[in-house]
Residue frames as a rotation matrix with the C-alpha (Angstrom) as fourth column:
UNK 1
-0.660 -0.436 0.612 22.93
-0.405 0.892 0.199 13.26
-0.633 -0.116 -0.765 6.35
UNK 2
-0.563 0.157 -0.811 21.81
-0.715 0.399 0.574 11.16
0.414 0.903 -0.113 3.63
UNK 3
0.368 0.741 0.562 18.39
-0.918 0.384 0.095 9.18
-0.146 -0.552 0.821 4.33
UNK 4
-0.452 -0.732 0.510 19.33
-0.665 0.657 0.354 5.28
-0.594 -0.179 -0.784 4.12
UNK 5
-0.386 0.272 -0.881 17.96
-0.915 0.006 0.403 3.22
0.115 0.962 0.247 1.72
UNK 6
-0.544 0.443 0.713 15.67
-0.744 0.138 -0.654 0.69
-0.388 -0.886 0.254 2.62
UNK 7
-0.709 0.668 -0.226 13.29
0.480 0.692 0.539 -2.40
0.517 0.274 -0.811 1.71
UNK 8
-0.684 0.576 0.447 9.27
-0.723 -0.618 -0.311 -1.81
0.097 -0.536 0.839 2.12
UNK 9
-0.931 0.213 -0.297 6.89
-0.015 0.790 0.612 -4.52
0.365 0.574 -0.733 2.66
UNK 10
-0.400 0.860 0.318 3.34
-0.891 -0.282 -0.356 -4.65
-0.216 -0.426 0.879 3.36
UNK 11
-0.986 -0.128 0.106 1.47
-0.164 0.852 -0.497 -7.74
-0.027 -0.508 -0.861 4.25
UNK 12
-0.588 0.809 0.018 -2.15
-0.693 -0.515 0.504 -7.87
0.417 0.284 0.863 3.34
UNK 13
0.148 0.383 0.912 -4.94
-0.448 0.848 -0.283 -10.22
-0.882 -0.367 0.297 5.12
UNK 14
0.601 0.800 -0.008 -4.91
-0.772 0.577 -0.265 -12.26
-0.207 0.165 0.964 2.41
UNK 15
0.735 -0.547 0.401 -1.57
0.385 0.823 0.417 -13.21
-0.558 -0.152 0.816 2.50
UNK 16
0.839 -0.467 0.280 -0.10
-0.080 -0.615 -0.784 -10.67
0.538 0.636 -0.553 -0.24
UNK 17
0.243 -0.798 -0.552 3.38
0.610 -0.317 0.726 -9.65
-0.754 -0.513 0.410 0.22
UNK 18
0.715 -0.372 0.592 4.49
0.409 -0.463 -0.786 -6.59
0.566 0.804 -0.179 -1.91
UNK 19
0.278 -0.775 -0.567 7.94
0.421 -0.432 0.797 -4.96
-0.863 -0.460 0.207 -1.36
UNK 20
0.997 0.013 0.070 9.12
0.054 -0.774 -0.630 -1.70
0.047 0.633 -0.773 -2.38
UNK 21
0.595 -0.749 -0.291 12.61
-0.482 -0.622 0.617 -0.49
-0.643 -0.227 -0.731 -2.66
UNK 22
-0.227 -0.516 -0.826 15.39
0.972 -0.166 -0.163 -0.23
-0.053 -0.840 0.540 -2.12
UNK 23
0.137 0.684 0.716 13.78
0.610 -0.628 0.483 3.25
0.781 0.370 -0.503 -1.21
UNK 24
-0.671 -0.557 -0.490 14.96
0.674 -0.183 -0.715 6.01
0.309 -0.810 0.498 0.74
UNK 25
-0.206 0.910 0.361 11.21
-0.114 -0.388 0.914 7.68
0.972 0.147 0.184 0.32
UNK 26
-0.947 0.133 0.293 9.55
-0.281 0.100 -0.954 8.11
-0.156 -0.986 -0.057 3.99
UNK 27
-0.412 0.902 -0.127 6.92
-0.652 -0.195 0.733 5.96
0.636 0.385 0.669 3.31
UNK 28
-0.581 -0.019 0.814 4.67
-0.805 0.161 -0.571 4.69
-0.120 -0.987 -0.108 5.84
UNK 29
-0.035 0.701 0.712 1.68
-0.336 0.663 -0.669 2.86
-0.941 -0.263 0.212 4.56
UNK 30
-0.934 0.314 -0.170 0.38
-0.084 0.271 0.959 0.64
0.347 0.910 -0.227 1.22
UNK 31
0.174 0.961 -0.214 -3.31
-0.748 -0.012 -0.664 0.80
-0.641 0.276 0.716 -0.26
UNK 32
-0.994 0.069 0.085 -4.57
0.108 0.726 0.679 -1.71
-0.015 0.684 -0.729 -2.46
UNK 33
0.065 0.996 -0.069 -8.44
-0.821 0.014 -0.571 -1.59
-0.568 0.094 0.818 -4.32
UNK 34
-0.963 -0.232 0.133 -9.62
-0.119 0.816 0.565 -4.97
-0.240 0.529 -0.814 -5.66
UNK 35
-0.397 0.719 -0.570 -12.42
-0.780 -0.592 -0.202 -3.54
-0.483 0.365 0.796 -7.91
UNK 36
-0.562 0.073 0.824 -14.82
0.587 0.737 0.335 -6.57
-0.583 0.672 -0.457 -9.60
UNK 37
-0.972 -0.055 -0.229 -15.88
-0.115 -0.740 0.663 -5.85
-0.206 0.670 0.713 -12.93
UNK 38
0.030 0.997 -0.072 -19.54
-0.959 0.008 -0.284 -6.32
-0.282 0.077 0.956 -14.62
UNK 39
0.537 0.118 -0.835 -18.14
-0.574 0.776 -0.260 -8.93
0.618 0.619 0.485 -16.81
UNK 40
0.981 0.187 0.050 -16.66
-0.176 0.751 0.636 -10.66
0.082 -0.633 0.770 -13.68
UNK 41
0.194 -0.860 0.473 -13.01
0.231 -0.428 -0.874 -9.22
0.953 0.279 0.115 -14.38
UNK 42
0.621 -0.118 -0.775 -11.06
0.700 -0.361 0.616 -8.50
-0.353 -0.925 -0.141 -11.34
UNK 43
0.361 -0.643 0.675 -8.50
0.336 -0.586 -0.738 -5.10
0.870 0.493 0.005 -11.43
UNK 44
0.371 -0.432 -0.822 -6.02
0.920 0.050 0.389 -4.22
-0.127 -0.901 0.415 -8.91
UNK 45
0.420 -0.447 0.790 -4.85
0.053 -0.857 -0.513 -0.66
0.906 0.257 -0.337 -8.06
UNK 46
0.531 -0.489 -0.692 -2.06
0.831 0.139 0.539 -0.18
-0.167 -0.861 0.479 -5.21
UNK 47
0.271 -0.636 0.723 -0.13
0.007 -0.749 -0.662 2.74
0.963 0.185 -0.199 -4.14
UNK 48
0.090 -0.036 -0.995 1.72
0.991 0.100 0.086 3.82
0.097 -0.994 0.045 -0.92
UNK 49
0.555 0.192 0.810 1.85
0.189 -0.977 0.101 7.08
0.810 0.097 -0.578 1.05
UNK 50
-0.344 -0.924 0.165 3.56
0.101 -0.212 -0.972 9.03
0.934 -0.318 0.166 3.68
UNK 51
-0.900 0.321 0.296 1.06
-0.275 0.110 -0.955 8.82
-0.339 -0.941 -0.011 6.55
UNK 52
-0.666 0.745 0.038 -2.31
0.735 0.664 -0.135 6.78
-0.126 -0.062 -0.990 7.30
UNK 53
-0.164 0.704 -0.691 -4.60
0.144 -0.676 -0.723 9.95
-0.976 -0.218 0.009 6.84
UNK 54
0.079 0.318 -0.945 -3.32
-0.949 -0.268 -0.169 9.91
-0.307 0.910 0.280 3.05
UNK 55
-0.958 -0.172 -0.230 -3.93
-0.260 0.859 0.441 6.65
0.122 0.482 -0.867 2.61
UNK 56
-0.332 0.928 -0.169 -7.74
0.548 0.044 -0.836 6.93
-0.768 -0.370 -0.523 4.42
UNK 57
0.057 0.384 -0.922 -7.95
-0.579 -0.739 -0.344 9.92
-0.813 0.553 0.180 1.79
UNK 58
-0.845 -0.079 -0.529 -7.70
-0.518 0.363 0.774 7.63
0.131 0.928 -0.348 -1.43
UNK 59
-0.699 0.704 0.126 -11.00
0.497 0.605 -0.623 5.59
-0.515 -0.372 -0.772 0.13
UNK 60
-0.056 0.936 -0.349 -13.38
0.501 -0.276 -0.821 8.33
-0.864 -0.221 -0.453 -1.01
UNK 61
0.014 -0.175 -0.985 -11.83
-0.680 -0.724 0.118 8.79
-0.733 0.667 -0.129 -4.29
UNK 62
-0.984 0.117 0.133 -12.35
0.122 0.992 0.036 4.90
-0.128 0.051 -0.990 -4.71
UNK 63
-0.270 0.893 0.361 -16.07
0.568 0.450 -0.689 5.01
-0.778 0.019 -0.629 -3.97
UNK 64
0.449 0.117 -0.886 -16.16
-0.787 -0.416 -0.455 8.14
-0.422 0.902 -0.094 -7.76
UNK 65
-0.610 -0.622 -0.491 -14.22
-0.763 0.293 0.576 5.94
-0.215 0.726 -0.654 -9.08
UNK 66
-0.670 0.561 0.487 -16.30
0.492 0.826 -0.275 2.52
-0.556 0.056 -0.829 -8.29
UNK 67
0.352 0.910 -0.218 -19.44
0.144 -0.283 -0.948 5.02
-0.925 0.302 -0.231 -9.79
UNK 68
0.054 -0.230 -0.972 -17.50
-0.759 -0.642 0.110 5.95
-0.649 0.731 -0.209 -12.90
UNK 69
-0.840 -0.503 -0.204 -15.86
-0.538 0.721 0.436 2.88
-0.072 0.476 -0.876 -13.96
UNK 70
0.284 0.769 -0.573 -19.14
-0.683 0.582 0.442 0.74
0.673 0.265 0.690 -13.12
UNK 71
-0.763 -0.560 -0.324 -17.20
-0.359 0.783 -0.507 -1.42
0.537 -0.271 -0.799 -10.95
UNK 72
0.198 0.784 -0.588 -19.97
0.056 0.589 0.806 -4.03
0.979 -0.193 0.073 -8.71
UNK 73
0.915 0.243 0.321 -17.76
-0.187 -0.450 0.873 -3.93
0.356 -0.860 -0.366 -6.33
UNK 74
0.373 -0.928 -0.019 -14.71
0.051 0.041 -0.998 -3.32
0.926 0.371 0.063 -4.38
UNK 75
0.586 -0.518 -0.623 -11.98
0.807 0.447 0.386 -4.07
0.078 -0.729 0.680 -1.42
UNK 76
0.680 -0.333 0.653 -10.27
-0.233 -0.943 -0.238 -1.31
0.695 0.010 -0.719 0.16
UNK 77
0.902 -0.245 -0.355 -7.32
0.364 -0.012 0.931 -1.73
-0.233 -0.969 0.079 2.15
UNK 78
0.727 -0.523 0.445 -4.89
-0.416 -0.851 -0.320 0.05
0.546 0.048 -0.837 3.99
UNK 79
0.918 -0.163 -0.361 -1.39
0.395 0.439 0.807 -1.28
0.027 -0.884 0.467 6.10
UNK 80
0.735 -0.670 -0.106 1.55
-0.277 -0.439 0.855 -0.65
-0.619 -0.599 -0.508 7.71
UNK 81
0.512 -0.743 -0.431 4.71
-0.329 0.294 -0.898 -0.84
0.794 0.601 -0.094 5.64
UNK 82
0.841 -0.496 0.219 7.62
-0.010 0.389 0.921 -2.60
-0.542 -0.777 0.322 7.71
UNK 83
0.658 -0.650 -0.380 11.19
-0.698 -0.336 -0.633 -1.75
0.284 0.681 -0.675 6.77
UNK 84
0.867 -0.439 0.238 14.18
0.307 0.844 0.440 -3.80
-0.394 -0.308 0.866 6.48
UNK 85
0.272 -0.611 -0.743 17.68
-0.826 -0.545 0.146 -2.88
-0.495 0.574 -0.653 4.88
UNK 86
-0.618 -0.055 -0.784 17.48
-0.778 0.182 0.601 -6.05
0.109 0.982 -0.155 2.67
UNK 87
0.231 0.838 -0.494 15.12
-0.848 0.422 0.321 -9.39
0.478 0.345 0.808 1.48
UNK 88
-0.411 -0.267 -0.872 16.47
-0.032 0.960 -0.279 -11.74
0.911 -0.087 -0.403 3.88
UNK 89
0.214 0.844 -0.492 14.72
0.729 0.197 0.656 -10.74
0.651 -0.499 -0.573 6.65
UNK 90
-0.674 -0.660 -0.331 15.38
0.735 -0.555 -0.389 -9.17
0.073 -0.505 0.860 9.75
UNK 91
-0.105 0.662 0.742 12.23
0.544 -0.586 0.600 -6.76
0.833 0.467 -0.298 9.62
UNK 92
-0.726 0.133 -0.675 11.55
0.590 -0.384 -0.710 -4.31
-0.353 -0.914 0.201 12.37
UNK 93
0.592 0.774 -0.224 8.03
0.754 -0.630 -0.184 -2.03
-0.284 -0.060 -0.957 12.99
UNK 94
-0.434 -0.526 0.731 8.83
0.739 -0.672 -0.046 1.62
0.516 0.520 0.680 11.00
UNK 95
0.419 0.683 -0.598 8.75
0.872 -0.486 0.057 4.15
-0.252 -0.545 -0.800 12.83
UNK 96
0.979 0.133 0.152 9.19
0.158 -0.974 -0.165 8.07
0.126 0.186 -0.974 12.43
UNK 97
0.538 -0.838 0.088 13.11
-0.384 -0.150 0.911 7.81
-0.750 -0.524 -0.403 13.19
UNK 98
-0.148 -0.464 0.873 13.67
0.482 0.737 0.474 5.37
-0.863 0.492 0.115 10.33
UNK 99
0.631 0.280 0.724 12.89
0.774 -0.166 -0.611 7.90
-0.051 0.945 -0.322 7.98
């Protein structure tokens, strides 16, 4: 059977909203690094993954990066995606069945 296709959204403390899809991918979580530069530049890197262990794993490839790039400093976070089957609402908690 053919996985269903899906909206993804993640919710960040500061209010963010990104949504992925429509996506029949079994993703679970979204990252986001908000790196400041020297010259007071902000950059934003975001990906998502298929479970919270590889999303914890991108943390310690953040702090080589923060040493490479120069960055002063940076925001790491990780959250739950939350599916829907479209943008009007209607979310529900994803769990391991919905994929």
């Amino acid at each position: 059977m053919k996985p269903r296709k899906r909206y993804l959204t993640a919710t960040l403390s500061d209010g963010y909203v990104k949504t992925i899809g429509p996506t029949a991918s079994p993703f679970t979580h979204y990252w986001r690094i908000v790196a400041q530069l020297e010259s007071g530049r902000t950059e934003v890197f975001w990906g998502h993954s298929k479970s919270l262990k590889e999303a914890i794993g991108k943390k310690a490839a953040t702090a080589d990066a923060a040493r490479q790039r120069g960055w002063t400093s940076y925001d790491f976070e990780v959250v739950e995606l939350v599916a829907s089957m479209d943008l009007s609402g209607g979310h529900w908690p994803l769990t391991t069945s919905d994929i």
